[in-house]
Every structure is written in structure tokens, then in C-alpha cells.
C-alpha positions as CSV (number, residue, x, y, z in Angstrom):
1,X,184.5,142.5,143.0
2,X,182.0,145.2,143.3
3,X,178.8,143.1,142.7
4,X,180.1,140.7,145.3
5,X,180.8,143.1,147.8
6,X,177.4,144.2,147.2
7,X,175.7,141.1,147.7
8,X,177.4,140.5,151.1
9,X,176.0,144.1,152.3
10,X,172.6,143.5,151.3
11,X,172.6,140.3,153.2
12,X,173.7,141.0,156.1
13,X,170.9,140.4,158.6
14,X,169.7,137.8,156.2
15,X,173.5,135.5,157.1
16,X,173.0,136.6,160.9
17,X,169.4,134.6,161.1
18,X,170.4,131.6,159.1
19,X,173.8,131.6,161.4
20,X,171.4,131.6,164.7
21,X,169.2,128.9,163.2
22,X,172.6,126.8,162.9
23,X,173.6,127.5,166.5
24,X,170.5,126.3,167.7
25,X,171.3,122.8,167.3
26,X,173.2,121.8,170.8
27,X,176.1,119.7,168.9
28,X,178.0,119.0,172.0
29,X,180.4,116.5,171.2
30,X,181.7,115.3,174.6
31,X,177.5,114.5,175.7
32,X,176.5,110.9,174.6
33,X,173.2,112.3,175.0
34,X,173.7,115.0,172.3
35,X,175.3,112.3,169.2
36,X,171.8,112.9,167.5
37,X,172.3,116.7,168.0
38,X,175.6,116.6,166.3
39,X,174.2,114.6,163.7
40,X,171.7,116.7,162.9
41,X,174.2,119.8,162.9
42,X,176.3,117.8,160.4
43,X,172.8,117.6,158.5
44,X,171.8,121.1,158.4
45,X,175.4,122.3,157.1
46,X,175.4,120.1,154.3
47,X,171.8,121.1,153.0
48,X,172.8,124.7,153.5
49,X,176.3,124.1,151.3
50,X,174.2,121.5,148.9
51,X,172.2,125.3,147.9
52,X,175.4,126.9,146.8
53,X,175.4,124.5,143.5
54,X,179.1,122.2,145.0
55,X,180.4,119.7,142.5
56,X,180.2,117.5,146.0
57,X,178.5,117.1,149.0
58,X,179.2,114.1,151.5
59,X,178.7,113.5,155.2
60,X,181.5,111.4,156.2
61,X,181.0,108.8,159.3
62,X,183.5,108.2,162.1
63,X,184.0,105.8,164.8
64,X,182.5,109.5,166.7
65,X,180.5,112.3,165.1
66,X,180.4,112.8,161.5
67,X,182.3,115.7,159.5
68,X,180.8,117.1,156.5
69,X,183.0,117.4,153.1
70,X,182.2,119.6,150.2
71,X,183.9,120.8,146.9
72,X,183.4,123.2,144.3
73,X,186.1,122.0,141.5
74,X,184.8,124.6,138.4
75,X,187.9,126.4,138.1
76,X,189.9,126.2,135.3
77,X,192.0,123.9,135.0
78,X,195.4,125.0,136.6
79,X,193.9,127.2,139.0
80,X,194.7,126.6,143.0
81,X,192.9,124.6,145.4
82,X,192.2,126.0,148.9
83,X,190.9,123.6,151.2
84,X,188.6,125.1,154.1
85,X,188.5,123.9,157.7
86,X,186.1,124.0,160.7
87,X,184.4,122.4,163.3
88,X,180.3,122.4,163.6
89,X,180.6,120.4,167.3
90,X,180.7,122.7,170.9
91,X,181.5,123.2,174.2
92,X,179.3,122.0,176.9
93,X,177.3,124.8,178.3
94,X,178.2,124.6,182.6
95,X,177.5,126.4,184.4
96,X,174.2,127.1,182.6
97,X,173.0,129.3,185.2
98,X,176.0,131.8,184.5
99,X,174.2,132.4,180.8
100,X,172.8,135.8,180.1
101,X,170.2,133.9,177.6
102,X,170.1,130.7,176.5
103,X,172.6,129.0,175.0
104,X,170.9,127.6,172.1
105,X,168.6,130.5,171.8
106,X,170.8,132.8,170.0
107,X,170.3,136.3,170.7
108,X,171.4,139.5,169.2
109,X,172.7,142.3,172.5
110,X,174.9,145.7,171.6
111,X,176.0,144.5,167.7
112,X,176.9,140.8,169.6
113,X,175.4,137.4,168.6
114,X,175.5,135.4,172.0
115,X,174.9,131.6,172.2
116,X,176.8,128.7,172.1
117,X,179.1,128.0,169.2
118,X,178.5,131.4,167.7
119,X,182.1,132.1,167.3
120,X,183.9,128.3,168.1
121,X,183.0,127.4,165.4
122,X,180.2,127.8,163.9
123,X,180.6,131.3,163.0
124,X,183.7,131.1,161.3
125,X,182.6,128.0,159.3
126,X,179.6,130.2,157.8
127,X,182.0,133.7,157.0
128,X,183.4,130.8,154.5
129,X,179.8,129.3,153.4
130,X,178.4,133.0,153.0
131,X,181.4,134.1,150.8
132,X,180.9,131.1,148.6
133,X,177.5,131.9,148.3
134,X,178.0,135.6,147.3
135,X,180.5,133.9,144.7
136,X,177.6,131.7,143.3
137,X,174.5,134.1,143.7
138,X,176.1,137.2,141.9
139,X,177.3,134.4,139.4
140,X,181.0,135.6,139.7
141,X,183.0,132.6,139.1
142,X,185.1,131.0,141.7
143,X,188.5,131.9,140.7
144,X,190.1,128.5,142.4
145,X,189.4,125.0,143.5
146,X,187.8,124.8,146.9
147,X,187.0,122.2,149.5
148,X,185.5,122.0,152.6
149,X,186.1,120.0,155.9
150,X,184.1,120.2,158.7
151,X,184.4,118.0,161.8
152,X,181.9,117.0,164.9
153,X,184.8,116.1,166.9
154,X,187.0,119.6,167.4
155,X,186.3,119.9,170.8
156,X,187.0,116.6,172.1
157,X,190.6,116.5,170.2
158,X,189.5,115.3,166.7
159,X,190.4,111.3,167.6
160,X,189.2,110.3,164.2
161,X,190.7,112.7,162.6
162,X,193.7,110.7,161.5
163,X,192.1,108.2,160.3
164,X,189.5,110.3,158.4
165,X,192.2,112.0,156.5
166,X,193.9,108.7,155.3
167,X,190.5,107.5,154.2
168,X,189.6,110.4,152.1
169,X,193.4,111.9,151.6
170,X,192.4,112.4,147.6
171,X,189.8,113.9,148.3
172,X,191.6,116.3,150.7
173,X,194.8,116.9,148.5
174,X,195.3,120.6,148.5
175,X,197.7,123.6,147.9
176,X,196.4,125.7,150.6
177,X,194.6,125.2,154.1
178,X,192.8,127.7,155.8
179,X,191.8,127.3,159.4
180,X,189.3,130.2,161.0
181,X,189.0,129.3,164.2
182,X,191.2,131.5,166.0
183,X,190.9,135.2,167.4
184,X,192.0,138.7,165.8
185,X,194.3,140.5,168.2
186,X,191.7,143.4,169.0
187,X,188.6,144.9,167.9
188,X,188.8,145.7,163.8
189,X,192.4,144.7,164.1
190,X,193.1,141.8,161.2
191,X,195.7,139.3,162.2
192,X,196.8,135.5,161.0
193,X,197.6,133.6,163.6
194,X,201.0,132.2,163.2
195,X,201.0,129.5,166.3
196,X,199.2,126.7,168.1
197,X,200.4,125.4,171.3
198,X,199.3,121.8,171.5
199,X,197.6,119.9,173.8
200,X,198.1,116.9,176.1
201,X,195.3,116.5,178.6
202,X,194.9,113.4,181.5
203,X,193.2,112.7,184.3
204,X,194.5,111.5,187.5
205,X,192.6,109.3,190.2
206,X,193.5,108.8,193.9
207,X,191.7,106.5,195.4
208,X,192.5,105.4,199.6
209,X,189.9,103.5,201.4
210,X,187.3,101.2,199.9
211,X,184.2,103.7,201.0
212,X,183.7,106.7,202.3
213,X,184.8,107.1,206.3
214,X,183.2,108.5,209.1
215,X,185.9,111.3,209.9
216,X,186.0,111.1,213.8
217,X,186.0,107.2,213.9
218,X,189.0,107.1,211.1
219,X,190.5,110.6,210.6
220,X,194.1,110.8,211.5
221,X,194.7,107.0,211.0
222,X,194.4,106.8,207.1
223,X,195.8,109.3,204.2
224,X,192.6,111.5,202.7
225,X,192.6,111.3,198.9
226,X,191.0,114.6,198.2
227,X,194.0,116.3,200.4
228,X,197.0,113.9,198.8
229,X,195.5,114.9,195.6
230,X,195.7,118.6,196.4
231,X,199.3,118.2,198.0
232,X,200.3,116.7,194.6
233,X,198.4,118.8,192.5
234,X,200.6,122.1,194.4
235,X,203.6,119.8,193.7
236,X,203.8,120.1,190.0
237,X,204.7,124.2,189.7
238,X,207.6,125.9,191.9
239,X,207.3,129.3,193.4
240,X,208.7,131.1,190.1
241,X,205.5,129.3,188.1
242,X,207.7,126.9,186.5
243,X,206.3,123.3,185.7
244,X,207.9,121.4,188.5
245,X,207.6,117.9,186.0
246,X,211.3,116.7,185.2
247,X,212.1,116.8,181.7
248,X,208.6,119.3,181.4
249,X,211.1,122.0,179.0
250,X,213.7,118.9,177.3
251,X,212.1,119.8,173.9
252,X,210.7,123.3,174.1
253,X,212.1,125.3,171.3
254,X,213.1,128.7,172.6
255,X,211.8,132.3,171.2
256,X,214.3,134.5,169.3
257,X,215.4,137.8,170.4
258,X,213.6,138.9,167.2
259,X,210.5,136.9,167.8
260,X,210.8,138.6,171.6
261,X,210.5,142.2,170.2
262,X,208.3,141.0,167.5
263,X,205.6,140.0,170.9
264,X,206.6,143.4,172.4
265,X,205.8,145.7,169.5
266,X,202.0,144.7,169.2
267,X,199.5,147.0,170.2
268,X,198.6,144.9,173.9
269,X,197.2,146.5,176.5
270,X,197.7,144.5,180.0
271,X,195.2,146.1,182.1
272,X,192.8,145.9,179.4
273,X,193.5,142.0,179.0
274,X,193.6,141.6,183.1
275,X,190.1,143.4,183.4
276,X,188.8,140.8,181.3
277,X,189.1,138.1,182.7
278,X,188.4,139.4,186.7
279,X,191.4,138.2,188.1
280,X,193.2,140.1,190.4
281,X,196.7,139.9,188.9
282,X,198.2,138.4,186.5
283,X,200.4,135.4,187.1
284,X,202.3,133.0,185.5
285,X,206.4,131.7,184.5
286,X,208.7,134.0,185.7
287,X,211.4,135.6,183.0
288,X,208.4,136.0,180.6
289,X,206.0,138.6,179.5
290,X,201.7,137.9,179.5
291,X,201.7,137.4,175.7
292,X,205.0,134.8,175.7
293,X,203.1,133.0,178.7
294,X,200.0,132.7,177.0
295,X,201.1,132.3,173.4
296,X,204.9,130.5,173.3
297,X,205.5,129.0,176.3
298,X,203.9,125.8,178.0
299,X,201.5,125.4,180.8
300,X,199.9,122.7,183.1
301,X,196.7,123.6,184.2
302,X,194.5,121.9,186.7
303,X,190.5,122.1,185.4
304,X,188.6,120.4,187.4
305,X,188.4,118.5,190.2
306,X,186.2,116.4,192.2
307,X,186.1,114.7,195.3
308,X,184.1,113.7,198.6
309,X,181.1,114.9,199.9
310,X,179.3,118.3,197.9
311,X,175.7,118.8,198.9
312,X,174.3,121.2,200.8
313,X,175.2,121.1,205.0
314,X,177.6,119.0,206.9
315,X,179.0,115.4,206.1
316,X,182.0,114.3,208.4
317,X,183.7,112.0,206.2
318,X,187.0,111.2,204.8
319,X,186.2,110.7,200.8
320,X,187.2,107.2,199.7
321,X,188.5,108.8,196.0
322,X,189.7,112.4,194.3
323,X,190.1,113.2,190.9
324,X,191.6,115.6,188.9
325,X,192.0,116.9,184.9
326,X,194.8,118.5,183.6
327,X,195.5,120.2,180.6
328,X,199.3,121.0,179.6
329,X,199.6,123.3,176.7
330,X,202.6,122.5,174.7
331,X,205.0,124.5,172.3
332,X,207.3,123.4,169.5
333,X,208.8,120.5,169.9
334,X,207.2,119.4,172.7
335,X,204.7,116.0,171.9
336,X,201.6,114.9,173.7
337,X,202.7,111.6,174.8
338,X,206.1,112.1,175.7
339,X,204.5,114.9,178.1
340,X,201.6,112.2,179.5
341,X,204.5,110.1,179.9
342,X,206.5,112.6,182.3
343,X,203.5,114.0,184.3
344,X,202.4,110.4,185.2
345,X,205.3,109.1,186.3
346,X,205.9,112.1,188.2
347,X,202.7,112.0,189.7
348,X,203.3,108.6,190.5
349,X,206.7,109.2,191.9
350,X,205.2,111.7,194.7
351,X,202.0,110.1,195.6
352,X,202.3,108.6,199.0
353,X,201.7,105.0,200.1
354,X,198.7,105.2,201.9
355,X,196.9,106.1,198.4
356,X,196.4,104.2,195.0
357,X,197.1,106.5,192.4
358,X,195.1,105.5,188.3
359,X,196.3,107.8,185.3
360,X,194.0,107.8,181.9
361,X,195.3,109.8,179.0
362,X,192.3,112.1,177.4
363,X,192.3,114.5,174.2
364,X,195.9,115.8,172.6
365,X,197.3,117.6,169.8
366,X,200.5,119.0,168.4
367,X,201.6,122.5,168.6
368,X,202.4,124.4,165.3
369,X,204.1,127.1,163.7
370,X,203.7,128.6,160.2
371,X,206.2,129.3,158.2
372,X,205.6,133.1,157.4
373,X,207.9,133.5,154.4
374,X,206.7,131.5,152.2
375,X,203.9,133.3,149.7
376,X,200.4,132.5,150.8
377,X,200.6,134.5,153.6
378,X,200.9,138.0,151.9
379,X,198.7,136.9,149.8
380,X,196.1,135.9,152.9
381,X,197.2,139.8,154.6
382,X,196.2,141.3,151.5
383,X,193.2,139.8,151.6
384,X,192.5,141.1,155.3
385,X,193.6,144.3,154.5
386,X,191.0,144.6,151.7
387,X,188.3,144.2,154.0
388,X,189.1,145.4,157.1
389,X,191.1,148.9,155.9
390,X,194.3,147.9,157.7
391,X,197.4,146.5,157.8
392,X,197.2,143.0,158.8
393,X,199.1,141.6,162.0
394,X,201.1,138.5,162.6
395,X,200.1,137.0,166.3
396,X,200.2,133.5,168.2
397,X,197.3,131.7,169.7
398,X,197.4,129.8,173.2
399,X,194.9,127.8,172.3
400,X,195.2,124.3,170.6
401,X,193.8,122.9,166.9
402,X,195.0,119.1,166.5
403,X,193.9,119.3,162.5
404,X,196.4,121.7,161.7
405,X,199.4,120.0,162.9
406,X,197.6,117.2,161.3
407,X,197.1,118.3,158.2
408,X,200.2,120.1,157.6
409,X,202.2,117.4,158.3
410,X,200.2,115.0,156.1
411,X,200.0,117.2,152.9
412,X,203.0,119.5,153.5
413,X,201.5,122.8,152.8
414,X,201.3,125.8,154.6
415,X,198.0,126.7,156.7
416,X,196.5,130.1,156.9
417,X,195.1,130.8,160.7
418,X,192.4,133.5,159.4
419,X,189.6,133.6,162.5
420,X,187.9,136.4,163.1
421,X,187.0,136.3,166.8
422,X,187.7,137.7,170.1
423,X,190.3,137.1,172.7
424,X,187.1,137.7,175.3
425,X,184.5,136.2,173.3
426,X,184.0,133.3,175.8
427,X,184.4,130.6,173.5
428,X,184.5,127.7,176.2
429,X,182.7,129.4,178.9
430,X,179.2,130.6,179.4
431,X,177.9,133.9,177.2
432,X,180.0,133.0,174.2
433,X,179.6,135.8,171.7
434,X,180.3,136.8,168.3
435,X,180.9,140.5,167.3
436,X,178.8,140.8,163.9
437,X,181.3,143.4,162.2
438,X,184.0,140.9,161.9
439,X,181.4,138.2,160.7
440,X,180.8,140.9,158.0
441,X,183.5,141.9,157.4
442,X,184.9,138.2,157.8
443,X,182.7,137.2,155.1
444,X,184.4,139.8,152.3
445,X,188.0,138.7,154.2
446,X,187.0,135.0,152.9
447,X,185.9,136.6,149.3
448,X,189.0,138.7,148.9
449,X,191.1,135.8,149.8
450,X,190.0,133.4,147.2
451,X,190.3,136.6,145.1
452,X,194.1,136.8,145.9
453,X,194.5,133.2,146.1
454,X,193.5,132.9,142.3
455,X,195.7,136.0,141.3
456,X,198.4,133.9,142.4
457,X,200.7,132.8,139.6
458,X,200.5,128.9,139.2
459,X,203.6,126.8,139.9
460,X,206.4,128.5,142.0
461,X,204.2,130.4,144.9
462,X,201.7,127.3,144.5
463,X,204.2,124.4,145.0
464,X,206.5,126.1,147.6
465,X,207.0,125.3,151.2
């Protein structure tokens, strides 16, 4: 390995720039206005892999966005097959006045690279594409089969995903899936996610009179949707921060004692956590500890919501409509529809008459959890520790990843959670950064693995689980 290692010193300012050049294409998927963007990411990430000599390049079209598939298949015969996944689409960029820089005008600040997508996901998708390349530069052969997924539609909850998969499922067929696109647990500190909450996420619309009222001739004599909307909203959590939704917890599959103290024993420092974020406090179910709340146990959020009269000065009206978004996280066993199903009607249930209430079912996903006996993941925290100098850490995520639910369901194998971000990188709000000693060291992390991968005896570790 020592030429490869090598190689992937020598370069490192050299993957840095051609990283930044990537991120400057604004491939936000949720903007109609930015589907040529995205296309034109999908584009530039399959002319960078088509230079790393692949057996097979494709962009594949959706009913969205396009993903980009490529495979390098010269391993002998009998050797594994990893299949790599990412995402080259982003999160909008609001409030863009809250930027440091630019957003698409990566920047290099205090060993940082800032800008949009730097670390969600285009980062991560590159630590893979930069270790393939060391592989073929340095001409040390690839010791297994591996493949490449990379979807434009991550951050809108992959809805052609599905049906992508089905349409290409030989080409997909795998032993192994590795997802980096999840955070290490601290600075230098390697860790493999274990768990994904899920996702279910809706939008509810209140709508009272037919247009906007003047507030002295009408207020008092009909029901305001923006307030009924927030009397609802504070409806669906008790005092103890419980989910107030009946039936919320039917399916949620409890932690073990053991998986308790496993959460208790890692290195986390609550003041450091609190201070970044700002918040005052921190808040949340009662019964459960910061890392159980934001890792194993599930959540309704409110993000957003809009309503009446905004601009600058005085407008005495009462707003004819409110709106709001809500995002539950959800935990094993909990499904997204089942959980649509149970905040709607409850929603509807407490709305009051003088109000028309409108639900619309957005983005969703399935929670997951690994299973951590079976081989492939001591071969992945070998692989971590090789690069990084330390033992590697198991750890949960609170975040949500419909493809790997997705995928592990419809091949049955295992997938390895290797990201090497930040839990305050800021990977959905402005100044998103990526610390450039984990994308280094990521980059011999991905090496290293398909090192470990191919030491792997074929047969009984590859066929398990």
C-alpha cells in the first residue's frame, strides 16, 4: 500500500481544487430552476470517473434528476463486489445572507472547505472517486469488484429511487454497500454509523375566509388561520416533550439496557454539543438522554411556516390561509405512511370548525439499523483504524438516508455507514463546511477498505447476513 498512500499525500491540494470545481455547480434538487444545474453536476462526475479507466460509465434518467452509475469489474474472478453510494444534488442555500462566502464559490478558511455541498454530499462521493484514482494512477490493482451510485434526488427523499433500482437491479447486485454520508462522532475520531431514523415529512394547510380580512371590521367574528394553526401546531407535544399524536410510539422498538450504556460510554461532551448549536438549553423527551433523543428515539418537528401578512410596517388583517411543514423522524419499526396517516387524522381531529384544514404528504424514508455482528464491519473498522490511528467507534445518526433502507431491503446485504463529516458542519444550513483532514484522511479510509474488503475470504464472510 505504500505507493498508494503516497500518491494520496502528494495530491492533496490537487483533490481539494477539483472537489471545489464540483461544488460549484448549484445542483439543488428541490429548485425547478436549477434541473439543468443538476444535470450538469451529473455530467461533470461522470467525465471525472470516465478518467479513472471504469469498465462502465452511464448517466441514468429519472422521472427527476439523473444519478450517475459506474463500475470497475477487473478483479479476478471470485473477488467481492462493493457497491458505492452518494448523492451529487444539495440543499437550498436560505438564508443566503447568513453565508460567510458564497455558496458556490468554495473557499478554503482555518484547514475548512466551505460552500454548499462540500460535505452533503459531494465531498464524500469524491474521498471514494479519489481513492479509486490513487488505485488506478499508481497502477495497483483493484483488489474487488466496485460500483458506483450516485443520485440527484437525496435531498428531496430519492422518489425515484425505487424504481431506479428495479430498472437497473443487475447492474446493482452487490455483496457490500457503503454509504458515506454521515458524520464521525468528533474531530479525528473514526466511527460507522450503525442507525438511520427515517423520515416522514407533510404539510398542513388551514385555510378560513376566502381573502384576506380587514382586522377591525372582522376580527373577533371569524376563527384566524395563522393562530388555529399555531394552537394545533402546540397541540401535538405534551409538557414532558412527548409526541402528543395517538398511536405516535405503537411501533417504536425500544433501546436495550446494553445499547443504553453502549450511548453512555462514548466520549460526548453536552456543553460542547449545546454551544454549537446557540441554544440556550437543551430540550427534548423526558426519560432520555441528548444522544437517545437525537439518535433512537422519534421526533416531530415543525420547519417552517408561513402565513398572512410579512412585509415591512403595519397590515391589520386577519390572513385568509396558514401553512405549516413538518418533519417526524422515525425509529425502527416505525413506517412513513402509517405515521402521515396518524398525524393527519389527528390534525384533523383538533382543527376547529370555523377552519378548513388540507394535508399533502411530502418526502419519506425508512429508519435502519445494521447488523454489527456480521463480518464486514470489522473489516470496515479496520479499515478506519488504518488511516485514522484509532480505534474505530460504533454511533447512530439522527438524520435520515431513504437508499439505505432501500437498498438493504432489496439486495439483503449489510451497509457500511463510513462518512467522514461533522456533527456541526452545517450540512443543511448556511456555511456548510468540510474539514480537509478527514477528506484526506477519508480518501486512504476508502483505500484501506477496499484493501480489507479484498483480504476477505470468499464465500462464508461474503454471503452472510
Amino acid at each position: 500500500m505504500d505507493p498508494l498512500t503516497t500518491f494520496i499525500d502528494e495530491n492533496r491540494a490537487r483533490f481539494v481544487d477539483e472537489l471545489s470545481a464540483w461544488v460549484r455547480i448549484p445542483s439543488i434538487s428541490s429548485d425547478s430552476r436549477r434541473a439543468a444545474d443538476v444535470r450538469a453536476s451529473a455530467e461533470h462526475l461522470a467525465d471525472h470517473l470516465r478518467s479513472f479507466e471504469p469498465s462502465r460509465v452511464e448517466i441514468w434518467p429519472t422521472a427527476g434528476h439523473p444519478a450517475v452509475f459506474a463500475e470497475w469489474s477487473e478483479a479476478p474472478e471470485g473477488a467481492p463486489t462493493l457497491l458505492v453510494y452518494g448523492h451529487h444534488d444539495v440543499q437550498p442555500v436560505d438564508p443566503l445572507g447568513a453565508w460567510t462566502s458564497p455558496p458556490f464559490e468554495p473557499q478554503v478558511r482555518d484547514n475548512r472547505l466551505w460552500g454548499r455541498g462540500v460535505v452533503d454530499d459531494k465531498g464524500q462521493v469524491y474521498i471514494h472517486a479519489k481513492a479509486i484514482e490513487s488505485y488506478r494512477r499508481t497502477g495497483t490493482p483493484l483488489p474487488i469488484r466496485l460500483k458506483m451510485i450516485v443520485e440527484g434526488e437525496e435531498e428531496v427523499g430519492s422518489p425515484n429511487l425505487d424504481a431506479l433500482m428495479q430498472d437497473h437491479a443487475d447492474a446493482l447486485s452487490t455483496d457490500f454497500v457503503c454509504v458515506s454520508d454521515t458524520a464521525m462522532f468528533g474531530r479525528g475520531l473514526p466511527s460507522l454509523c450503525v442507525g438511520l431514523r427515517g423520515l416522514a415529512y407533510l404539510e398542513a394547510f388551514v385555510e378560513g375566509p376566502a381573502l384576506d380580512l380587514h382586522s377591525g371590521s372582522f376580527g373577533g367574528g371569524v376563527l384566524n388561520p395563522v393562530l388555529e394553526l399555531a394552537r394545533m401546531l402546540a397541540a401535538l407535544h405534551d409538557s414532558q416533550g412527548r409526541v402528543a399524536v395517538p398511536g405516535f410510539y405503537d411501533d417504536v422498538v425500544a433501546l436495550t439496557p446494553g445499547e443504553r450504556r453502549a450511548l453512555q460510554e462514548l466520549p460526548f461532551d453536552e456543553a460542547e454539543w449545546l454551544k454549537s448549536t446557540g441554544a440556550p438549553r437543551t430540550w427534548g423527551e423526558a426519560g432520555y438522554s441528548t444522544l437517545e433523543r437525537i439518535w433512537a428515539r422519534p421526533t416531530l418537528d415543525c420547519c417552517g411556516m408561513a402565513g398572512g401578512f410579512q412585509g415591512e410596517g403595519a397590515k391589520t388583517i386577519i390572513p385568509a390561509r396558514a401553512s405549516a411543514k413538518i418533519a417526524c423522524r422515525l425509529v425502527p419499526n416505525q413506517e412513513p405512511d402509517d405515521i402521515v396517516r396518524k398525524v393527519t387524522e389527528h390534525l384533523t381531529r383538533i382543527a376547529r370548525p370555523g377552519v378548513r384544514l388540507r394535508v399533502k404528504s411530502h418526502s419519506g424514508g425508512r429508519p435502519y439499523l445494521s447488523p454489527t455482528d456480521h463480518p464486514i464491519y470489522e473489516v470496515a473498522k479496520r479499515a478506519f483504524s488504518r488511516a485514522f490511528g484509532k480505534p474505530t467507534i460504533f454511533i447512530r445518526e439522527g438524520g435520515s438516508i431513504p437508499f439505505v433502507r432501500t437498498i438493504a431491503d432489496a439486495t439483503g446485504k449489510p451497509c457500511l455507514l463510513m462518512g467522514f463529516g461533522q456533527p456541526d458542519e452545517n450540512s443543511h444550513a448556511p456555511n456548510e463546511w468540510l474539514d480537509l483532514d478527514n477528506y484526506h484522511l477519508g480518501i486512504k479510509s476508502a483505500a484501506y477498505l477496499y484493501d480489507e474488503i479484498g483480504r476477505m475470504t470468499s464465500g462464508s464472510e461474503g454471503e452472510s447476513g
